[in-house]
C-alpha positions in Angstrom: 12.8 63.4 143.0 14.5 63.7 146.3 16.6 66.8 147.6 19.6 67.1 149.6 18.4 69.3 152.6 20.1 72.2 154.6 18.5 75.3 155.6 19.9 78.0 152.8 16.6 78.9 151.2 16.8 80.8 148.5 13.7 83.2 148.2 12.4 84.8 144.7 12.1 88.3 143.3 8.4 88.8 142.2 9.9 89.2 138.5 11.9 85.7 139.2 8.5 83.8 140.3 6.7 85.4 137.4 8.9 82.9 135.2 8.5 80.3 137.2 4.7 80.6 137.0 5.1 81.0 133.4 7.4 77.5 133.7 4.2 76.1 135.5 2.1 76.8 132.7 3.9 75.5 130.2 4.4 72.1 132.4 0.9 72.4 133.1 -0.3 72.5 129.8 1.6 69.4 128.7 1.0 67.4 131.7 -3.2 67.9 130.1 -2.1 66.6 127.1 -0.5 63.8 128.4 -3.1 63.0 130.6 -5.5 62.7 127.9 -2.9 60.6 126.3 -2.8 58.1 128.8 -5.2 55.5 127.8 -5.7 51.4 128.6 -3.5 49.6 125.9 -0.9 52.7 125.2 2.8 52.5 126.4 4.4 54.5 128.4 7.2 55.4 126.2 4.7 57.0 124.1 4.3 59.7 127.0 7.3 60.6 127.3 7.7 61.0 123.8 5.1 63.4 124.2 6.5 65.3 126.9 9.6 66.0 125.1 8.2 67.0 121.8 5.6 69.6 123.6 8.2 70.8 125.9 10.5 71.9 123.5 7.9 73.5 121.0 6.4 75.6 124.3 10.3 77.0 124.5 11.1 74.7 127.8 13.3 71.8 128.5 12.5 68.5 130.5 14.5 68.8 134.1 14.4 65.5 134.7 15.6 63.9 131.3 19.7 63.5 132.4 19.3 64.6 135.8 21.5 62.7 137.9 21.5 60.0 134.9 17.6 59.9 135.3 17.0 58.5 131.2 13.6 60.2 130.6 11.4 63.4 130.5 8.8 62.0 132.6 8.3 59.6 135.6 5.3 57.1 135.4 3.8 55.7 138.0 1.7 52.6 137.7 0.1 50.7 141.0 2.8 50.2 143.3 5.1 52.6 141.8 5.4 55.5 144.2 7.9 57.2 142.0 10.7 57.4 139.3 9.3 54.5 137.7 11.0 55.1 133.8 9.1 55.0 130.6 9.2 52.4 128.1 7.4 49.2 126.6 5.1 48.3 128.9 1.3 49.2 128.4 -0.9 51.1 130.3 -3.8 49.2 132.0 -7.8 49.3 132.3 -8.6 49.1 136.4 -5.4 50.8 137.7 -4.2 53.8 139.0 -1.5 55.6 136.9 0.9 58.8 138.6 3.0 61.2 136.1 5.5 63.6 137.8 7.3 65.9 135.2 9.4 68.9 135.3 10.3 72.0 133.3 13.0 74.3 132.8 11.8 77.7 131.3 14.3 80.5 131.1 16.7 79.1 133.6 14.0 78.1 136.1 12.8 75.3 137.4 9.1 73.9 138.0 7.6 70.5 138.6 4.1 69.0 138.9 3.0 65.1 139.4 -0.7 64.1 139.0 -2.4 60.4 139.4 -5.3 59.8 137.6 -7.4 56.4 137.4 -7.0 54.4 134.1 -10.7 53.0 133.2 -12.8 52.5 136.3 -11.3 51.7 139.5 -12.3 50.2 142.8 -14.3 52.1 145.6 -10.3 51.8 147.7 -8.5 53.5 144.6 -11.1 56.0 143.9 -10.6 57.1 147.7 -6.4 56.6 147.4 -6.8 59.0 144.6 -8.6 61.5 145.9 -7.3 61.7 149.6 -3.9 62.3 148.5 -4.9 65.1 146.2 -6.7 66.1 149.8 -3.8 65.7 151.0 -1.7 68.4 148.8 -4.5 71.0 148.9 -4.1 70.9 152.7 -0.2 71.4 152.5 -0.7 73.8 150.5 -2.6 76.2 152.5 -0.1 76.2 155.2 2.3 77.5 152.8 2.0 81.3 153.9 4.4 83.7 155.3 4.3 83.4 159.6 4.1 79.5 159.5 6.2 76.9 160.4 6.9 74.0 157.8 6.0 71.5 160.5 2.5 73.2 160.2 2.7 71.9 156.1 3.9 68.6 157.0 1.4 67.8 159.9 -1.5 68.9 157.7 -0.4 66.5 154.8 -0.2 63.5 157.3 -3.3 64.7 159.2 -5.4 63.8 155.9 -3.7 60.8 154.9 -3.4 58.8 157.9 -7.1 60.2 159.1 -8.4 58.0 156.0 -6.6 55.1 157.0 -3.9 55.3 154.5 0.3 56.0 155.3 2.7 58.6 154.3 5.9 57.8 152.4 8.9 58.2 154.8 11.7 57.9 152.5 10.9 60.4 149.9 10.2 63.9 150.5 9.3 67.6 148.7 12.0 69.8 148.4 12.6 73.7 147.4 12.5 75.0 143.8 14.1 77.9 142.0 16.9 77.7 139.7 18.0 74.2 140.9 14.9 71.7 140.5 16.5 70.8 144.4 17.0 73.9 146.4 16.7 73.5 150.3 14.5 73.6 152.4 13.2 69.5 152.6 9.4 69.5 152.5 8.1 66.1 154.4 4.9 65.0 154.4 5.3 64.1 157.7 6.2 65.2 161.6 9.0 63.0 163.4 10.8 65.2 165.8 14.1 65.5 165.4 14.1 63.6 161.7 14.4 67.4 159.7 15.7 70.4 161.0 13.5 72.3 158.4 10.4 71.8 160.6 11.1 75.1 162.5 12.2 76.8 159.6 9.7 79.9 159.5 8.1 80.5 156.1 8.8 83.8 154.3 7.2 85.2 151.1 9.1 84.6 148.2 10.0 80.8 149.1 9.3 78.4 146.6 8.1 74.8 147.6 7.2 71.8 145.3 4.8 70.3 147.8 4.4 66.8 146.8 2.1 64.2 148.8 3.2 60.4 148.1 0.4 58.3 150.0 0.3 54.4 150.1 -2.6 52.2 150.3 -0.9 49.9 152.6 2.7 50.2 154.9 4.5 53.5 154.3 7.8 51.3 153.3 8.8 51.2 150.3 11.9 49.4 148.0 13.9 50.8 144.7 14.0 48.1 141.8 17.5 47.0 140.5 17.0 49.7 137.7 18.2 52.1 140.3 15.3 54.7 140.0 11.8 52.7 140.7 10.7 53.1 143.9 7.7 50.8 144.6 5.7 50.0 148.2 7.4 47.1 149.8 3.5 45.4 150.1 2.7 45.4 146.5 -0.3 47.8 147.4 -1.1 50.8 145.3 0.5 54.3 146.2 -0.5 58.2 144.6 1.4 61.2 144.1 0.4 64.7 143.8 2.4 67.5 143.4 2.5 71.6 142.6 5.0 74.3 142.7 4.0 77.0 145.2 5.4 80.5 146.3 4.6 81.4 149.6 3.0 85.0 150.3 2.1 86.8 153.1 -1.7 85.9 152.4 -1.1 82.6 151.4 0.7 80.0 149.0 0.4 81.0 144.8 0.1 77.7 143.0 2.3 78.2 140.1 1.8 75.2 138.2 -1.6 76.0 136.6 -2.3 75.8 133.2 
């Protein structure tokens, strides 16, 4: 979900990202079971019904279920969805490409994680949507280290995406992490001059980035149904999203949402 940017960061004791890592796991851990969960012919509402019941019995809470009126625990992203898209009857299917993004609150801290996964085989262009945008994220991620510049984060996501022919959402971006589940600084997946002020913001070690790759198979625009919350491509083509939570050190970025 999106974040309101200015250039406070907040940066993290180690004891204060040593919960947050522990929130990662548990979000982790459910985001597996859901996963497996996710088959041809089930509905969605039956993953968020999981994501609730597993979150609470690991001692977390769902960030986004009432955030900002969001109605949910999980967002699920089917074909064109980019994000947001809520939970209910409709049925998973064979040949598509299905996103989850979920959050968790563990001890007053925030962590959130979105995967896409291919439901049943897929076609030679999804297969390489899917894996690109993953791509994508690991190469964000490894400019998260103290002595960069977030531009260097943003122009390495876009690098790999638009490299393999694909284009980077514009309108949605990744954001800071902590307490809030939106803390400055805006993390874009992209480099327009003068569009963020947080490209020259210099990364320090204790930061904590949700670093969050949404990649379209066709035009970077996208639209938001009348539901107020789905955001789908503007082309009807299929889009992915990846995400992790990540502290930033001075040898590089921790992943903290591993299971």
């Amino acid at each position: 979900m999106r974040s309101r940017g200015n250039l406070r960061v907040i940066r993290k004791t180690p004891g204060e990202i040593e919960t947050m890592r522990e929130a990662g796991r548990i979000l982790a851990r459910v985001l597996q079971e859901i996963v497996a969960a996710a088959q041809p012919g089930v509905a969605t509402e039956e993953l968020d019904k999981i994501a609730r019941a597993r979150l609470r019995e690991a001692g977390a809470e769902p960030s986004f279920l009432g955030y900002r009126g969001y109605p949910a625990a999980i967002c699920v992203e089917m074909e064109d969805i980019v994000v947001h898209g809520i939970p209910g009857k409709t049925k998973l299917e064979a040949g598509t490409i299905l996103g989850m993004d979920m959050g968790a609150v563990y001890q007053g801290f925030q962590a959130d994680m979105a995967v896409s996964i291919p439901l049943g085989a897929v076609d030679a262009e999804r297969r390489r949507l899917l894996e690109v945008t993953e791509r994508a994220l690991q190469a964000g991620m490894q400019q998260a280290r103290a002595g960069r510049r977030l531009r260097e984060l943003s122009a390495a996501v876009q690098q790999v995406a638009e490299a393999a022919g694909f284009s980077v959402v514009r309108d949605l971006v990744g954001h800071g992490i902590g307490r809030q589940m939106h803390e400055p600084p805006q993390v874009p997946n992209f480099v327009t001059e003068g569009a963020f002020a947080e490209y020259d913001l210099l990364l320090r070690p204790g930061m904590t980035l949700a670093i969050e790759p949404m990649i379209n198979a066709g035009e970077p625009a996208v639209r938001v149904d009348g539901d107020g919350w789905t955001v789908r491509t503007v082309d009807g083509k299929p889009s992915a999203h990846f995400e992790h939570t990540v502290a930033v050190g001075r040898e590089g970025s921790q992943i903290l949402t591993l299971p």
